[in-house]
N, C-alpha and C positions, 0 to 999 in steps of 0.2 A: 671466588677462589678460596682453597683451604690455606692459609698460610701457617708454615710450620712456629710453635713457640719458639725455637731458636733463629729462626728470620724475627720474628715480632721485638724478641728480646734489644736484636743486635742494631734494629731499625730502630727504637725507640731512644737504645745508649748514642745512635750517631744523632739523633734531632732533641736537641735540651728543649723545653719546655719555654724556656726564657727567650731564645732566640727565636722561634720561630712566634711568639706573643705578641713579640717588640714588632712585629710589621705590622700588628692592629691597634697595641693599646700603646699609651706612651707609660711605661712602667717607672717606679723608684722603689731603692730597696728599703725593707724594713727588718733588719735585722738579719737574717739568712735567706729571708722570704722575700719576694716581691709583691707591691698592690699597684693597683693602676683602676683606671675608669670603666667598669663594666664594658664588652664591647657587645653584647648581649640584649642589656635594656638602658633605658639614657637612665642616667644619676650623674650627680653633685660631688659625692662625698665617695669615695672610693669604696670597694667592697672585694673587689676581684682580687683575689689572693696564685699567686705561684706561690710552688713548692719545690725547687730544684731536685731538695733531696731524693724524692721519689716522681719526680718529672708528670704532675699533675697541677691542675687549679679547682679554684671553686668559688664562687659568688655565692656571699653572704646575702646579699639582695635578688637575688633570681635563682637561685640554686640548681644555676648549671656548672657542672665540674664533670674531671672525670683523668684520665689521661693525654699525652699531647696528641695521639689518633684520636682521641673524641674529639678535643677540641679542634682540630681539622676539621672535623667530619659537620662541628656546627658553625665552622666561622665559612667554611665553605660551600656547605648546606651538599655534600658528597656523601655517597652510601659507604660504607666499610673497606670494601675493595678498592677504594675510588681512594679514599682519602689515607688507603697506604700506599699506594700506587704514588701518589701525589708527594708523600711525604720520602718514597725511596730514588723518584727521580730526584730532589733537591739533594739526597743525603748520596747522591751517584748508586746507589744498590740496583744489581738486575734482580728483578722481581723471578723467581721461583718459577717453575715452566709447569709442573707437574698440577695437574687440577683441569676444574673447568671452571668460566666465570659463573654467579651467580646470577640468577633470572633477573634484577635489578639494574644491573650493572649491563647485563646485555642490550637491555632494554634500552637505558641511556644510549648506550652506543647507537644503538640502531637512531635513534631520535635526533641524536648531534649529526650523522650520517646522512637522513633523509631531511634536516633542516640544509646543511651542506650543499646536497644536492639539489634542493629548495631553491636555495638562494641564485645556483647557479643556472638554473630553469628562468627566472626571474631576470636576472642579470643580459642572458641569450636573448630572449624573446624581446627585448628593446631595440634590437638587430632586422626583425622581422617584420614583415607587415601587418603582422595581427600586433603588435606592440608600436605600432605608431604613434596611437594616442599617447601611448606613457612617455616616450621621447620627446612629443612636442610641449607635451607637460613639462616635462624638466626644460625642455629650450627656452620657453616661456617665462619658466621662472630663473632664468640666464644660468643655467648649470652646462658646462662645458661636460665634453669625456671625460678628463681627469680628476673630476671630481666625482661624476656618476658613477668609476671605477673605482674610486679609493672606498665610497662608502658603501658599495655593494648594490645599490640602486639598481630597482628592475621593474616588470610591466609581468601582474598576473592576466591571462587572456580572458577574455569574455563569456568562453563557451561553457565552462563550468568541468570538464573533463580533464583539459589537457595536461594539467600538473598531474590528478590521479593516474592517466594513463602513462605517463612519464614513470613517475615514479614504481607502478606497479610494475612496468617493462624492466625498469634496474631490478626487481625480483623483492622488492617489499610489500607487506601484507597491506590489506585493508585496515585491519584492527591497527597496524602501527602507525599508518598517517592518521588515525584519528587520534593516536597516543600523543602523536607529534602535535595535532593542532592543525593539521595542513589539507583536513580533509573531516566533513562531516558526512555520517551514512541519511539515507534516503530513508520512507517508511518500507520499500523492498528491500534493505539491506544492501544497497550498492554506496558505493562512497560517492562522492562531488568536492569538488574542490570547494574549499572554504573562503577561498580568495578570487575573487571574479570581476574582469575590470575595473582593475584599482593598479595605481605606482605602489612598489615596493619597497619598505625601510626597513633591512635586517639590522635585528640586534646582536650584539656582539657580548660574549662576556668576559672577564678579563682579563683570559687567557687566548681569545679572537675565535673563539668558535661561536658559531651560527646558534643562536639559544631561541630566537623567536622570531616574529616578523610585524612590523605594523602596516596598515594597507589604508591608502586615501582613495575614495568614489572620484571621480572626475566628473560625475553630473551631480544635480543636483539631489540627490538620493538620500537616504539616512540612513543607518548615520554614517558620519564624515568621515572616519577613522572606525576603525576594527582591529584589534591586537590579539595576537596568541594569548590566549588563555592560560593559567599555572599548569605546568606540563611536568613530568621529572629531571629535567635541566631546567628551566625559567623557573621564576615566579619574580611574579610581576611588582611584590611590593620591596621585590630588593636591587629589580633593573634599572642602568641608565643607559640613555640610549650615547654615545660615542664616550662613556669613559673608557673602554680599551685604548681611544688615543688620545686622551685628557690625561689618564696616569698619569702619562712619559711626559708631560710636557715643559715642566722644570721648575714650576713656580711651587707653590702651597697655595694657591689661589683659585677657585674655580667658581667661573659664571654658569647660572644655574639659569636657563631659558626655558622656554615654554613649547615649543614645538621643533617636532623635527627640522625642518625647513627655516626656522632661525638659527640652530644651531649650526645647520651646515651653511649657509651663510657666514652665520660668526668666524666657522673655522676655513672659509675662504678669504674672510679678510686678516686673518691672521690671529684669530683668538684661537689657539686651539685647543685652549683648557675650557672650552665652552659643552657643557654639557643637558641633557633633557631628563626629568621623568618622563614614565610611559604611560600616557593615557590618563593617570591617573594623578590625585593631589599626592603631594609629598608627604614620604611614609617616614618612621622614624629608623628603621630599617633602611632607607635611601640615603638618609642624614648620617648615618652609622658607616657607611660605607663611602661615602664624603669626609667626613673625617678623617680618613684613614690617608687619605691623599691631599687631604689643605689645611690649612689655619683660617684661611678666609673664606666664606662663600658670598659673591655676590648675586643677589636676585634679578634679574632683568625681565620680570614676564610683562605682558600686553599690560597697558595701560588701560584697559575696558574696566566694567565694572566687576566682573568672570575674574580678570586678573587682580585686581586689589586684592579680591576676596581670600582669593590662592596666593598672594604674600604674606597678606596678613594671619593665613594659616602656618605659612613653612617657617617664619622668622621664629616661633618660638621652639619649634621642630630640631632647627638648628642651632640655634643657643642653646638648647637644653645640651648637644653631643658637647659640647665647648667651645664651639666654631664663633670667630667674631661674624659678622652679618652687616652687610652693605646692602643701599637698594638702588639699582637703576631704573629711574622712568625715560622711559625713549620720548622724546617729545612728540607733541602733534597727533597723539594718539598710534603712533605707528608701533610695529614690531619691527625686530632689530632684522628683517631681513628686508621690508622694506625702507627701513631708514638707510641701509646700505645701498639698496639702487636709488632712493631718491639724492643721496649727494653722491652717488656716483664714484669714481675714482679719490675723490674727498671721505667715502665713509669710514674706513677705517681708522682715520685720522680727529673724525668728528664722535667717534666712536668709542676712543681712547679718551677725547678731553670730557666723555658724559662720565667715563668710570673714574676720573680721576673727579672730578664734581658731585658726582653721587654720596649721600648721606648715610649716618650710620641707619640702623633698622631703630633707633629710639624714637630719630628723628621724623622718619618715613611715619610711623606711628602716631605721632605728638599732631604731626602736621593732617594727620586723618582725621583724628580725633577733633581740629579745630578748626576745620571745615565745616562740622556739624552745626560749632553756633555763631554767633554773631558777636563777635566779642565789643562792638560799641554800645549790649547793654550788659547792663550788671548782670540779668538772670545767666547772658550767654555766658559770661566771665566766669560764673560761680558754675556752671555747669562744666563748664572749658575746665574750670583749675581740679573739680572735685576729679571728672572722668581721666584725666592727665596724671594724678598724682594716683590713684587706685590701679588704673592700667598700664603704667608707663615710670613713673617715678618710683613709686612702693619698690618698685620688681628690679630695681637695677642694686645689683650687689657691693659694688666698685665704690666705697662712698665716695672716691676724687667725682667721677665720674655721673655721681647721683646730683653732687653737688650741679656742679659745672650744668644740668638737664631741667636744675632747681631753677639757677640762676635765669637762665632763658625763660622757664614760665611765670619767673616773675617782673622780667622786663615785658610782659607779652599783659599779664594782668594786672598790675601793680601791686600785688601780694608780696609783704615782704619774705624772704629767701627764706630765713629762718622758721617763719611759720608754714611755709611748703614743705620744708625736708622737718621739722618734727612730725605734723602730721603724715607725713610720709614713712615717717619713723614707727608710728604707731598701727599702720596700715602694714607696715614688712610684718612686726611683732605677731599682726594676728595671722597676719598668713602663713608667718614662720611656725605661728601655734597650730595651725591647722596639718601643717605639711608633715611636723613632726608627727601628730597624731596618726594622722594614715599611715607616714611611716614603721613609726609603733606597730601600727595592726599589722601592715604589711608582714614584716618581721613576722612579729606574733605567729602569723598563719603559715608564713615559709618554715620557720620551726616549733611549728605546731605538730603536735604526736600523733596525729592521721596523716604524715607522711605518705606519698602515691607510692612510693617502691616498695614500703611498709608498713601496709596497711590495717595492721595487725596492731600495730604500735598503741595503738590510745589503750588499746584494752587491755595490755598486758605492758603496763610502760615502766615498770620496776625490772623487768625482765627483759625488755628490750636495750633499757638503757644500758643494762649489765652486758649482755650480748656485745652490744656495740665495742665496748671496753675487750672485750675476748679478741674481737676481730681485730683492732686494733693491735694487740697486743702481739696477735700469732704474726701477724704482718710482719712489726716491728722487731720480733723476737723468731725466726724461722728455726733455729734450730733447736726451737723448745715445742714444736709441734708434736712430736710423738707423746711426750709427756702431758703436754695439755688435752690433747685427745685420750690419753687416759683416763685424766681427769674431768673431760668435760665431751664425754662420745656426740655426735652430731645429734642422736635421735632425742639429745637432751633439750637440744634449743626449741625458745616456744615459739618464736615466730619466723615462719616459713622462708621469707628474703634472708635474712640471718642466719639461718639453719642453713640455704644454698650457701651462700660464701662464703662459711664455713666447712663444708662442703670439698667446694671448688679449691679454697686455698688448701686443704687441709692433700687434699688428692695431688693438685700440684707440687706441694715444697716436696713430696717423696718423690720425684724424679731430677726436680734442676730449683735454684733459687727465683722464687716469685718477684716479677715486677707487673706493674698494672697493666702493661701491654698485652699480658699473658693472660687476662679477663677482658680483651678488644671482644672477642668473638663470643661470649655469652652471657655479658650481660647488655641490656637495651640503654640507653642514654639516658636514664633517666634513674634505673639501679646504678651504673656507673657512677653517678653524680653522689647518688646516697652516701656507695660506700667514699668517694672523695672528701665526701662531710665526714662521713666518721672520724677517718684521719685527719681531717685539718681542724676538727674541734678536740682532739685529743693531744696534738702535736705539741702543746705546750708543758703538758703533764703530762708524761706518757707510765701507762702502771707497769707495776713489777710483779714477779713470780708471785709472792702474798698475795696483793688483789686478788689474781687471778682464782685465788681457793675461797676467796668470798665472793665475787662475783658466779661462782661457780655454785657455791650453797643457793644465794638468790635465785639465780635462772633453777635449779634442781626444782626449788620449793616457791613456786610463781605464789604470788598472791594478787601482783598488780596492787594499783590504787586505788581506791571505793568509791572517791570522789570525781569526777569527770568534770566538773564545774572549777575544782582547785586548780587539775590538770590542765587546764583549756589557759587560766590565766596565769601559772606560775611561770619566774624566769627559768632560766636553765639551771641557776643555780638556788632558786629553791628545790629544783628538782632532784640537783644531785645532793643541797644537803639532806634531803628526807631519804635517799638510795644510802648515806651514807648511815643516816640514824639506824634504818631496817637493819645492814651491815651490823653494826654493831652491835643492836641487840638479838640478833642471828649467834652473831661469835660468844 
């Protein structure tokens, strides 16, 4: 749908930037500006900048930005239409009638639609006689109606058709159940169901629509499990399977289990902040969206050797968002659905006192680690204290807490304390030196002058840097557009992204006053972001009418830099002192 600039404008003044941030990052302010923890990529040290004034952000560290419709559009992972759609029901707006939707967006629909109707296929068919097996399957595994109802559980049939014929009967195409994931084509081009003699577990996403499905064989078949594929509603590395009903459920606390069928156990004995990855290890993308709903995660997967492995992956997954981290081992090797039927009307109870008994993730670590050796000899001791203090002691930030992790490894070796935490000391330093290094480069390369929006930029970086300052300027200064465009006609700029927004801003302020809303619809998330850079690295010095006639000689008479070796490692501000020197000996 085309949405008119005067809806865009008046939807973006009803949604501030700040307010709808604060339900992902936890923000504080810095001045007029807000920073908070990327919600983007995991980091430490903050980078994620709001800008109220012009209701944008941008990440120093990932250099995504844009407006508050883009960042919808990425915290949601929703196409354009989606994510104003999204942003005018919260702000009460009726959406504009006039239009069609775009092929994107119809697509979704259809997709959320035939999953929908999926689920509800699924759901029936455990009613029937061809869905017997999947019934006794749940009976077996003591699931009552009320709960095979609440979680959407159902029974795909055998025959390999009957979901296709179903659904092409409701009047959906072939190509769209393959779109969906609920239907693969044949080498004749006919479709089949994807799903064939297996229990069904729809996934939900956080709004309760139907985004995908996971499917369990009932023989001995392989493999065990089969999930929807990344579709244009899922993707897989940002699904949990029952957060839709973990959000709500009042704590900041969420148990993080391993398979469907524990979790829904957990959440029939009354955990119901008990939640699953899909299929897959824990992504930092999963972690990201955990955060957003706890303080705490606790671990509880299988006790096998599969599951240590997959703790000892997520624990740093999740401390890296900021989340404290707990581990449950369920005893006796079991999983937390069968330790609820083997105590029975007691598990819930027995189940609580393991969470309240469960260890931090240092702990859970320390104790892996000294399994390995034998600590009644020395070699094991000195192996035990070296691996423990490199993997586990170095790494904790908290010095109470470093301490206190100290103290215990050295009641455990008889190492005195002080010589654990300096050497520990000297192990954080080099990896503090390391960290910062990639850091540095990282930087380096995110404001490095082969910029993707433009790419023009290294080879003309005298003239781009100028440019930049222009756009800025016109932004900040609207009703000096006519004048600047005297002075500085579009076909003057050297580089093409630049010369556009120049362009587009310059086309717009002669109808109504520009806000970033007003660039939703043409440029791509990732120009968006550029020009958000611009502005948020200029926001603290913004130039005046003067500049703007030496910036203006510079871009006329490009010359660029000669060096590309100087270019690649100087800071930003030997860059703009050498823009200022040229400047000067121009004037």
């Amino acid at each position: 749908m085309a949405f008119s600039p005067e809806f865009l404008r008046e939807l973006e003044a009803r949604s501030p930037i700040e307010d709808i941030a604060a339900g992902y990052v936890q923000l504080k302010r810095r001045g007029k500006n807000l920073v908070g923890l990327c919600p983007f990529h995991n980091e430490k040290t903050p980078s994620f900048n709001l800008y109220p004034d012009n209701n944008s952000y941008y990440c120093f560290g990932c250099s995504n930005g844009g407006g508050v419709i883009q960042f919808v559009m990425n915290i949601e992972r929703l196409d354009f239409p989606e994510a104003v759609r999204w942003l005018a029901q919260r702000a009460g707006m009726a959406l504009p009638e006039e239009g069609g939707d775009d092929s994107m967006t119809r697509l979704r629909m259809r997709i959320l639609e035939i999953n929908r109707e999926a689920g509800r296929f699924f759901f029936k068919t455990l009613g029937t006689p061809e869905g017997r097996p999947g019934l006794d399957y749940f009976r077996r595994r003591g699931l009552d109606g009320q709960t095979i109802r609440h979680f959407g559980l159902g029974y795909a049939p055998d025959s390999g058709f009957a979901l296709v014929n179903h659904l092409r009967g409701k009047g959906y195409a072939p190509e769209e159940l393959v779109q969906a994931d609920v239907a693969r084509m044949s080498r004749n081009n006919n479709p089949y169901d994807r799903y064939r003699g297996r229990v069904m577990f729809p996934i939900f996403d956080l709004r309760g629509n139907v985004v995908a499905f996971g499917g369990r064989i009932l023989t001995d078949e392989k493999p065990k499990y089969i999930n929807t594929m990344d579709t244009p509603v899922y993707h897989k590395s940002s699904g949990l399977f029952a957060m839709n009903f973990a959000k709500n459920q009042g704590s900041r606390t969420l148990i993080l289990a391993e398979g469907y069928m524990d979790v829904i156990a957990l959440h029939r004995a009354g955990f119901t902040n008990a939640i699953a990855s899909l299929g897959t290890s824990l992504t930092e993308e999963q972690a990201r969206v955990i955060k957003r709903y706890a303080d705490e995660a606790i671990l509880c997967y299988d006790s096998d050797e599969a599951g240590r492995r997959a703790t000892q992956r997520a624990i740093p997954i999740l401390r890296g968002t900021g989340l404290r981290v707990r581990v449950v081992t369920v005893p006796g090797g079991k999983d937390p659905d069968e330790f609820m039927k083997l105590h029975g009307e007691n598990g819930p109870l027995r189940f609580k006192q393991l969470l309240k008994s469960g260890g931090t993730d240092v702990e859970y670590r320390m104790d892996a680690i000294r399994e390995k050796y034998d600590l009644e000899t020395n070699e094991g001791k000195v192996a035990y204290l070296r691996e423990a203090v490199e993997q586990v002691i170095s790494r904790i930030g908290e010095p109470t807490e470093r301490e206190v992790y100290a103290q215990k490894l050295s009641r455990e070796t008889g190492v005195d304390t002080a010589g654990i935490l300096a050497t520990a000391g000297r192990q954080a330093a080099r990896e503090s030196k390391k960290k910062e290094k990639k850091l540095i480069q990282e930087q380096q390369e995110i404001k490095a002058v082969k910029a993707g929006a433009n790419p023009e930029k290294e080879k003309h970086l005298r003239a781009a840097l100028a440019e930049e300052r222009v756009l800025a300027f016109l932004y900040r200064n609207q009703d000096r557009a006519k004048a600047l465009e005297a002075l500085l006609p579009p076909e003057k700029f050297v580089t093409a992204y630049n010369r556009r927004v120049y362009k587009l801003l310059l086309g717009k302020i002669r109808y109504a006053e520009v806000s970033l809303a007003d660039f939703s619809q043409e440029l791509t998330g990732e120009e968006a972001a550029e020009f958000t850079r611009i502005l948020a690295e200029t926001a603290e010095v913004p130039s005046q009418w003067k500049d703007m006639e030496a910036y203006a000689r510079i871009i006329k008479t490009d010359g660029g830099f000669s060096d590309p070796a100087w270019v690649r490692e100087a800071s930003k501000e030997d860059i703009q002192r050498r823009i200022q020197a040229l400047r000067d000996r121009k004037a």
